[in-house]
N, CA, C and O of each residue as an XYZ file, in Angstrom:
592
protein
N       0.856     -1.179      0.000
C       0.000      0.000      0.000
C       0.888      1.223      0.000
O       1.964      1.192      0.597
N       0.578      2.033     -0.488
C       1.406      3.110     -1.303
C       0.220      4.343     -0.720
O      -0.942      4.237     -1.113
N       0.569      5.377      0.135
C      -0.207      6.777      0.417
C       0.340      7.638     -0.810
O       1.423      7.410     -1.348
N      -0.544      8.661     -1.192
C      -0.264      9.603     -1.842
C       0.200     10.833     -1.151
O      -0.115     11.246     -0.035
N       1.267     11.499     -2.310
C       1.930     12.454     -1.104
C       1.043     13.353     -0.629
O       1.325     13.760      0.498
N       0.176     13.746     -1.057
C      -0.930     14.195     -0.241
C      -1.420     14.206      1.469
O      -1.461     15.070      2.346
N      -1.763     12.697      1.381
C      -1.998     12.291      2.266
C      -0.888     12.638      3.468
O      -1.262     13.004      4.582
N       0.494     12.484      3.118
C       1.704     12.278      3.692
C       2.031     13.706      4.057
O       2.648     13.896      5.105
N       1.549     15.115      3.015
C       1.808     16.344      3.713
C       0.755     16.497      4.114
O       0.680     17.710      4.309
N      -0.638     15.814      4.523
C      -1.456     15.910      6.095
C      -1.194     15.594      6.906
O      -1.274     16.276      7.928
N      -0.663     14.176      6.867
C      -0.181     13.911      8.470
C       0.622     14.309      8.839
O       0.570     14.247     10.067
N       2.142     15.102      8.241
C       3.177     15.517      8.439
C       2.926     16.829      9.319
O       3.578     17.251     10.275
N       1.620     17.419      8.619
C       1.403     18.978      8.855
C       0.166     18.644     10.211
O      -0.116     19.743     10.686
N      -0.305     17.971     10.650
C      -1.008     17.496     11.982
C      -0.331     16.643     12.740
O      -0.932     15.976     13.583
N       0.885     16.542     12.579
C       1.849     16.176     13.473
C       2.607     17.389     14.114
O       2.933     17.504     15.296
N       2.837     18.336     13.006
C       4.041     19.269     13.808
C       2.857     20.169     14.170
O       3.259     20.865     15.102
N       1.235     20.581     13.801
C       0.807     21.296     14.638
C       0.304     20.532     16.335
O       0.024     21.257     17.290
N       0.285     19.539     16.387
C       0.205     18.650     17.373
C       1.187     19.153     18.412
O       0.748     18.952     19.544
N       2.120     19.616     18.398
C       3.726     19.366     19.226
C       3.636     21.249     19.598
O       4.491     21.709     20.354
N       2.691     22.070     19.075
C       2.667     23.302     19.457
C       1.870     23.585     20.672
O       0.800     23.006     20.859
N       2.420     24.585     21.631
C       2.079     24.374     23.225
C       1.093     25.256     23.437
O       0.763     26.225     22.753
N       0.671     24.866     24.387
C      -1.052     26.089     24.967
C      -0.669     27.634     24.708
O      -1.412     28.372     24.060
N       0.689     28.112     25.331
C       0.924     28.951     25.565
C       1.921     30.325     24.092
O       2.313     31.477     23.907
N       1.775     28.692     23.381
C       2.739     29.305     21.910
C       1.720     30.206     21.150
O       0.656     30.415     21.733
N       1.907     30.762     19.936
C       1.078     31.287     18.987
C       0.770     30.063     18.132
O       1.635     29.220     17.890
N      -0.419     29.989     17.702
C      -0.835     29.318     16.432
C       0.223     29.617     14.912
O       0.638     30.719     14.554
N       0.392     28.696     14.433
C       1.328     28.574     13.535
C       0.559     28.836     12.044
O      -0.448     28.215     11.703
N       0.990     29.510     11.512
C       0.415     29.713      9.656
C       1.114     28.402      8.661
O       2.143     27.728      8.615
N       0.161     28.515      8.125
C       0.231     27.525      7.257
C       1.720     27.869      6.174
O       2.210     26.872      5.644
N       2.308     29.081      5.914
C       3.424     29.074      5.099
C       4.309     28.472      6.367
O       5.170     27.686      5.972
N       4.287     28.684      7.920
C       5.357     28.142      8.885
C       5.705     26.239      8.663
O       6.755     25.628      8.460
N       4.495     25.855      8.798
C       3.973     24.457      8.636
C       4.914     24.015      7.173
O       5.600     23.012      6.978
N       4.696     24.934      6.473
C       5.156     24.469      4.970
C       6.237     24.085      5.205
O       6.665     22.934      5.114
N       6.863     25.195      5.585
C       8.670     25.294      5.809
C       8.880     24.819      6.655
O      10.109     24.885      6.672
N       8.512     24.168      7.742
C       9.203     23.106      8.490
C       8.570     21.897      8.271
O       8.791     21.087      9.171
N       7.793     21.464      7.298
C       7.804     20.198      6.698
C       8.475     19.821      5.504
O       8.538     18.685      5.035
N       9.218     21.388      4.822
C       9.782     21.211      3.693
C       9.375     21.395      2.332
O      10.162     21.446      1.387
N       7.874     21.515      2.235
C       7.160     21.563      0.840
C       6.470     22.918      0.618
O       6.279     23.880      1.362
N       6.191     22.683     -0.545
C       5.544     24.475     -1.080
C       4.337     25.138     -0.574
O       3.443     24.344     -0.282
N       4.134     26.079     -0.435
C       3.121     26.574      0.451
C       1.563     25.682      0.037
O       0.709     24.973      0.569
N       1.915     26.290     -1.273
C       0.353     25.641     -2.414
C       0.022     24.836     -1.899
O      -1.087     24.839     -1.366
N       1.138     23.447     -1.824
C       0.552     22.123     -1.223
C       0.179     21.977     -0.333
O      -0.662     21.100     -0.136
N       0.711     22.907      0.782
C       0.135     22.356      2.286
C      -1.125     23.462      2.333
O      -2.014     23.200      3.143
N      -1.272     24.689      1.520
C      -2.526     24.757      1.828
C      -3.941     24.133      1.473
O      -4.956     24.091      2.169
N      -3.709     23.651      0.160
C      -4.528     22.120     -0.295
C      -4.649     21.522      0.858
O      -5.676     21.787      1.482
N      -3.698     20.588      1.461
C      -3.922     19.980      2.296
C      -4.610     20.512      3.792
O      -5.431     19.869      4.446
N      -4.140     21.639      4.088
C      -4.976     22.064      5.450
C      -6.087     22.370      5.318
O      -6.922     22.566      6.201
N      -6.251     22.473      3.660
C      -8.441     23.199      3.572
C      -8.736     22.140      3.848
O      -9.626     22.116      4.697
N      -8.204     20.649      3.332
C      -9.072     19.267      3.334
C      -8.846     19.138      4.954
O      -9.883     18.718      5.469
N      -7.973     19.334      5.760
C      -7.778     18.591      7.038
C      -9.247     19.769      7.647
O     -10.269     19.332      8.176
N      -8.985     21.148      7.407
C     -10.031     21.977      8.071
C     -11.610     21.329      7.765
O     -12.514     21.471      8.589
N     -11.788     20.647      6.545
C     -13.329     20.069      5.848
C     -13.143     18.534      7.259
O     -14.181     18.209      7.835
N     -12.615     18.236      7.406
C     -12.907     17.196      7.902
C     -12.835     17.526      9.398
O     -13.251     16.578     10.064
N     -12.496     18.417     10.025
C     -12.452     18.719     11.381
C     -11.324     18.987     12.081
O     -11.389     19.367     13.250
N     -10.284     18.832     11.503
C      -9.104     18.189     12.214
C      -8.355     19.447     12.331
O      -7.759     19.502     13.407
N      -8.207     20.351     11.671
C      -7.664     21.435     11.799
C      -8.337     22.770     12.041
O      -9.212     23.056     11.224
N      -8.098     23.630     12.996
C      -8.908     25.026     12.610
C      -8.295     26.146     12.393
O      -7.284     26.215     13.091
N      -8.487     27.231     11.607
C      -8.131     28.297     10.995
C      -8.493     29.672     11.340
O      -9.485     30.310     10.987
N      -7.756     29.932     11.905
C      -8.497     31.715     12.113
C      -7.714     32.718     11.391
O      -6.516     32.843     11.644
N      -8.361     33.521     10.415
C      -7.585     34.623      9.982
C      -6.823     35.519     11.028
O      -6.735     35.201     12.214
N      -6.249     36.727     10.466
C      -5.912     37.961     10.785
C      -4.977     38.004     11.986
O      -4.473     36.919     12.274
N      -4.691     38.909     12.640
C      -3.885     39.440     13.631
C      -4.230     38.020     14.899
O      -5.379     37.699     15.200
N      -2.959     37.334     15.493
C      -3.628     36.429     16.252
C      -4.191     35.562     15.922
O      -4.732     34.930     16.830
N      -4.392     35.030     14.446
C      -4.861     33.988     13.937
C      -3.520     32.656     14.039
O      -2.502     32.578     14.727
N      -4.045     31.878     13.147
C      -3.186     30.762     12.597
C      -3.877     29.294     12.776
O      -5.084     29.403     12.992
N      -3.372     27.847     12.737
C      -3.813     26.990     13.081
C      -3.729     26.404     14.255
O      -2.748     26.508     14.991
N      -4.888     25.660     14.543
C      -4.707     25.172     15.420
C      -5.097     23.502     15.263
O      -5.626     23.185     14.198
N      -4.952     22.854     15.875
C      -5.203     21.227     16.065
C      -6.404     20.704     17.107
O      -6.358     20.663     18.337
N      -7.484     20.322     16.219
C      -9.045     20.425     17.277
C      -8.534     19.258     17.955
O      -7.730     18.393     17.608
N      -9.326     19.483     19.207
C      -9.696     18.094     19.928
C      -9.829     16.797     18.985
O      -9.081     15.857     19.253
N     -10.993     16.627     17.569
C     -10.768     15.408     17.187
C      -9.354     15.236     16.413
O      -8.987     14.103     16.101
N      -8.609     16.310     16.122
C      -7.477     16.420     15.554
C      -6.592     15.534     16.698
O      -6.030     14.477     16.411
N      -6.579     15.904     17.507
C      -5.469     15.098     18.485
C      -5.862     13.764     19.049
O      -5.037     12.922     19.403
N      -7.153     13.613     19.116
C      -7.778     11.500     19.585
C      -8.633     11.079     18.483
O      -9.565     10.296     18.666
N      -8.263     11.719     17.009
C      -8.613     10.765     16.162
C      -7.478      9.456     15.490
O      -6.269      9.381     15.709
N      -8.330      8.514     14.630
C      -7.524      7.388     14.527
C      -6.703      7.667     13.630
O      -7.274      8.319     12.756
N      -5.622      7.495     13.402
C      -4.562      7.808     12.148
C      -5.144      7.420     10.971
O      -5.178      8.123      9.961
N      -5.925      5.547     11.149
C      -6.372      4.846     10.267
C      -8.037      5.652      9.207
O      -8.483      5.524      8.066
N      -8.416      6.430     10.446
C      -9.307      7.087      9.863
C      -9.232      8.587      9.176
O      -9.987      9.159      8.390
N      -8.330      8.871      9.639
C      -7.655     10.042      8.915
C      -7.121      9.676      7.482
O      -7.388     10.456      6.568
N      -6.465      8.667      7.248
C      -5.514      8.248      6.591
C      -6.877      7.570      5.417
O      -6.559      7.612      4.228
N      -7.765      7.204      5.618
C      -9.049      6.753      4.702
C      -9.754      7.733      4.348
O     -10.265      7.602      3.235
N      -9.993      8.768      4.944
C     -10.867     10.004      4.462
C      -9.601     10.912      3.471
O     -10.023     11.524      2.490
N      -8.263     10.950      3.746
C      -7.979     11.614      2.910
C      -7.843     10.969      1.602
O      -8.127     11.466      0.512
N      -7.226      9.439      1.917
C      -6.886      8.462      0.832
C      -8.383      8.652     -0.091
O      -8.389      9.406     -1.064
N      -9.493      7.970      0.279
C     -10.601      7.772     -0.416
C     -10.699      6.687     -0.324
O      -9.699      5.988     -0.163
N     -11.885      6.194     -0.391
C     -12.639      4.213     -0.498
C     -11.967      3.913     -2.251
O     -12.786      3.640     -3.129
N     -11.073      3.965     -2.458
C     -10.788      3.690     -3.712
C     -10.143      2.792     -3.668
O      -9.334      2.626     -2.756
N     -10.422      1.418     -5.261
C      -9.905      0.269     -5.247
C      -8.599      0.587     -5.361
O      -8.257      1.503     -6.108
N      -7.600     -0.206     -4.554
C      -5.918     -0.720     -4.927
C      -5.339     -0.854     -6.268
O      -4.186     -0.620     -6.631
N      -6.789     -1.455     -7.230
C      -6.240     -1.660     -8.880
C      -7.775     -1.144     -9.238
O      -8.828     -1.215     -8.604
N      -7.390     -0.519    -10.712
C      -8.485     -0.029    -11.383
C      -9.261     -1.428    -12.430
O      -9.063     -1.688    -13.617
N      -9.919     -1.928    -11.694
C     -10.595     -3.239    -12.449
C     -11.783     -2.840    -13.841
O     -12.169     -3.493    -14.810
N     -12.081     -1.439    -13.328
C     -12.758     -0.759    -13.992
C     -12.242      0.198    -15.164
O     -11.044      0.242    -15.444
N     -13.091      0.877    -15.762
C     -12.393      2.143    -16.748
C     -13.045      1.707    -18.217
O     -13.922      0.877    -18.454
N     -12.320      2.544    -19.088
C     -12.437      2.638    -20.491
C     -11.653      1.431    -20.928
O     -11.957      1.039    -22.055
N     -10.568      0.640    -20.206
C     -10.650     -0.374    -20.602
C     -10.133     -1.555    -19.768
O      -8.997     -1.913    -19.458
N     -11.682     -2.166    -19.445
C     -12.266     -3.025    -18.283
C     -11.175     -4.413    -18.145
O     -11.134     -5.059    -19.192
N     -10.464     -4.853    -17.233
C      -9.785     -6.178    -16.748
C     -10.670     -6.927    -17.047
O     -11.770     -6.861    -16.498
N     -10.180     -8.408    -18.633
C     -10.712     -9.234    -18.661
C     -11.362    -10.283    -17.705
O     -12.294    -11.049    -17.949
N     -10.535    -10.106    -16.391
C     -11.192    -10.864    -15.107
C     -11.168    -10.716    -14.161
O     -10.823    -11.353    -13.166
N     -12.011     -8.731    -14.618
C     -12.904     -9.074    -13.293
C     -13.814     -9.662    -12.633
O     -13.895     -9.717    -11.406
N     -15.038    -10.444    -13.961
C     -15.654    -11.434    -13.303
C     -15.309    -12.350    -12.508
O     -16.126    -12.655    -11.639
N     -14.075    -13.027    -12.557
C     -13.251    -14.504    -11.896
C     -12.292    -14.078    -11.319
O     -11.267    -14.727    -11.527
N     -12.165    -12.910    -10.410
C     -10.449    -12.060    -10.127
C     -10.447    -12.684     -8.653
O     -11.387    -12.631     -7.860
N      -9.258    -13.259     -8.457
C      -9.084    -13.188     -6.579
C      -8.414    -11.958     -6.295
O      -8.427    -11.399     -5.198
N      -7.717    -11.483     -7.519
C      -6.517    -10.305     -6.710
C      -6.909     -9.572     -6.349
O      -6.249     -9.090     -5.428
N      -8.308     -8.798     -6.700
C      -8.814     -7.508     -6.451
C      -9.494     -7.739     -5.066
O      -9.980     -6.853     -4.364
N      -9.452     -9.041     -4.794
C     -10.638     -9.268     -2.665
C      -8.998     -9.128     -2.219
O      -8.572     -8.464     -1.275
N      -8.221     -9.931     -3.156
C      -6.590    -10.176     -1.822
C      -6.048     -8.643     -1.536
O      -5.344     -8.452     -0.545
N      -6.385     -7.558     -2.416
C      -6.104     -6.335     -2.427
C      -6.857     -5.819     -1.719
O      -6.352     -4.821     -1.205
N      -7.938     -6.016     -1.392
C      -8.841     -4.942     -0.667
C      -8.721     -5.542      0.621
O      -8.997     -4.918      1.646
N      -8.248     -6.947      0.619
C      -7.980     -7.196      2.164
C      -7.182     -6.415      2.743
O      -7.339     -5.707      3.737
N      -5.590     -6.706      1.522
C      -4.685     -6.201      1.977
C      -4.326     -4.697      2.822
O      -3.636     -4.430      3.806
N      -5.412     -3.672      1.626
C      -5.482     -2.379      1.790
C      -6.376     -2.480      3.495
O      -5.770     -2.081      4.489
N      -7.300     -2.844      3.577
C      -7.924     -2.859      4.988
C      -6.861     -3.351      6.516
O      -6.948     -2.788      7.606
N      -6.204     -4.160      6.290
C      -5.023     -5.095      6.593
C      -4.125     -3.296      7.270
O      -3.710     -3.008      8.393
N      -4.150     -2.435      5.890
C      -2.964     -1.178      6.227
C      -3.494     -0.605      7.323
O      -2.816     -0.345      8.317
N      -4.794     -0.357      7.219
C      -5.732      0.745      7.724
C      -6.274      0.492      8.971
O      -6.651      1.328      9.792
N      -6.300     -1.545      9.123
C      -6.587     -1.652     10.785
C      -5.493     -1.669     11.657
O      -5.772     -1.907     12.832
N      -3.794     -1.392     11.254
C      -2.643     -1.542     11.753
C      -2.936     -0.089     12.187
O      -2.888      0.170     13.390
N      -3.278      1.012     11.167
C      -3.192      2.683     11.465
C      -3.845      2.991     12.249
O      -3.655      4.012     12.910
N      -5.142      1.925     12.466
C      -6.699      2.441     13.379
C      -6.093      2.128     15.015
O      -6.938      1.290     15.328
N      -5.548      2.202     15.762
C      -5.574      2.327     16.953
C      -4.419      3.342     17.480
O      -4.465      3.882     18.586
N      -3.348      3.530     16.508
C      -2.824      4.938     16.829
C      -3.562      6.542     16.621
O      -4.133      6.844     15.573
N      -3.462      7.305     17.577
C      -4.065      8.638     17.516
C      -2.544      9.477     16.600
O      -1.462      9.021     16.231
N      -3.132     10.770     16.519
C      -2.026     11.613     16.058
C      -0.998     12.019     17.584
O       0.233     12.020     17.573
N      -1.766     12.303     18.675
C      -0.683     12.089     19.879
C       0.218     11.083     20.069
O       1.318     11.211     20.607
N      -0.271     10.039     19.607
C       0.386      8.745     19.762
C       1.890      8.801     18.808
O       2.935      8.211     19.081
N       1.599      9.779     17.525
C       2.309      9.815     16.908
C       3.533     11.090     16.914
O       4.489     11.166     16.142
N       3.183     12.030     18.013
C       4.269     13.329     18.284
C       4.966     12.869     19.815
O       5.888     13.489     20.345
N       4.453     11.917     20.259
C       5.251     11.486     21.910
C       6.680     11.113     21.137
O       6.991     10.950     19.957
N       7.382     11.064     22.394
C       8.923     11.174     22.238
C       9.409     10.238     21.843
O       8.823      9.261     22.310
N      10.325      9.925     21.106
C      11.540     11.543     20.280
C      10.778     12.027     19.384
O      11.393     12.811     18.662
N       9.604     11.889     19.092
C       9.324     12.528     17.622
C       8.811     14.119     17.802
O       8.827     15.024     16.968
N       8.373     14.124     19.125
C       7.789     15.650     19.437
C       8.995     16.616     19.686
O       9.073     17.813     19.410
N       9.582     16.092     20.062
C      10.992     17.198     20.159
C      11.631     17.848     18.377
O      11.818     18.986     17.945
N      11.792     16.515     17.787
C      12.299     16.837     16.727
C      11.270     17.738     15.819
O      11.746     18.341     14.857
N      10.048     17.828     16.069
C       9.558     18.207     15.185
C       9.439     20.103     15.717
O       9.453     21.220     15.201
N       9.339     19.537     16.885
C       9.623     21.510     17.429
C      10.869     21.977     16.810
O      11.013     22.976     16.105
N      11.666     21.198     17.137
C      12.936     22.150     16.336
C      13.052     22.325     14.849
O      14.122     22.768     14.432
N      11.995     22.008     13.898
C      12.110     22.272     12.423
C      11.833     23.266     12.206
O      12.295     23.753     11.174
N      10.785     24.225     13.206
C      10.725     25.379     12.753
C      11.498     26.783     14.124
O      10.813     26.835     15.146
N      11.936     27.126     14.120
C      12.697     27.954     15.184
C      12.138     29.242     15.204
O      12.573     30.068     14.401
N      11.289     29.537     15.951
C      10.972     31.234     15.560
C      11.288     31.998     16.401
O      11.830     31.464     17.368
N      11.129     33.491     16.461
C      12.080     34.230     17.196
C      11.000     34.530     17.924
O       9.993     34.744     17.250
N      10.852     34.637     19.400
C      10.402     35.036     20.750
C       9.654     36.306     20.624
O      10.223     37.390     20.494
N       8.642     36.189     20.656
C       8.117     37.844     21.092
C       6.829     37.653     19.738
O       6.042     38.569     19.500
């Protein structure tokens, strides 16, 4: 099973807002970019979809930035990781031009096992589960900002 990088700059970017403290400022989405490494564009794609699904919230202007909701921090990775992925088959059995067997196919059930197989390994970790230590430290230090 193969995530799309998509998927991979959501969880990346609800991991390092995860590891930001009560007392810090909310972080902007160009900060997020640059300490995950990728272009703004992409991670703001990705934070509208994390904001549609709950997981992230957004406040404009002076004092704004993101933040990481409650279901953002005790939801399942596995379910995160399916709403962004999509219920979509592993192989395209379908299309403009249809797999002679899909009527008689085992590969396409051994695939959808498999893919379910990914997703019940992901379903009992939270995103906290996933910034506890060492990983929460390291991820504070990707972005360094200046005090005040």
């Amino acid at each position: 099973m193969r995530m799309t990088k998509f998927t991979d700059l959501a969880l990346r970017s609800v991991m390092r807002l995860a590891v930001v403290g009560d007392g810090d400022d909310p972080l902007a989405t160009r900060e997020v970019a640059e300490a995950v490494g990728v272009p703004y564009t992409h991670m703001a794609k990705a934070i509208t979809r994390l904001q549609h699904l709950g997981v992230v919230e957004a406040r404009r202007g002076r004092g704004g930035g993101l933040t990481l909701t409650e279901l953002g921090r005790r939801a399942s990775v596995g379910w995160l990781v399916r709403e962004l992925e999509g219920d979509g088959e592993v192989v395209a059995c379908e299309g403009s031009e249809p797999c002679p067997l899909r009527a008689a196919c085992r590969l396409r059930t051994a695939l959808r096992s498999a893919q379910e197989a990914f997703y019940a390994a992901l379903d009992p970790l939270t995103v906290d589960d996933l910034v506890s230590s060492p990983t929460g430290p390291v991820l504070l230090g990707l972005t360094r900002r200046p005090p005040g």
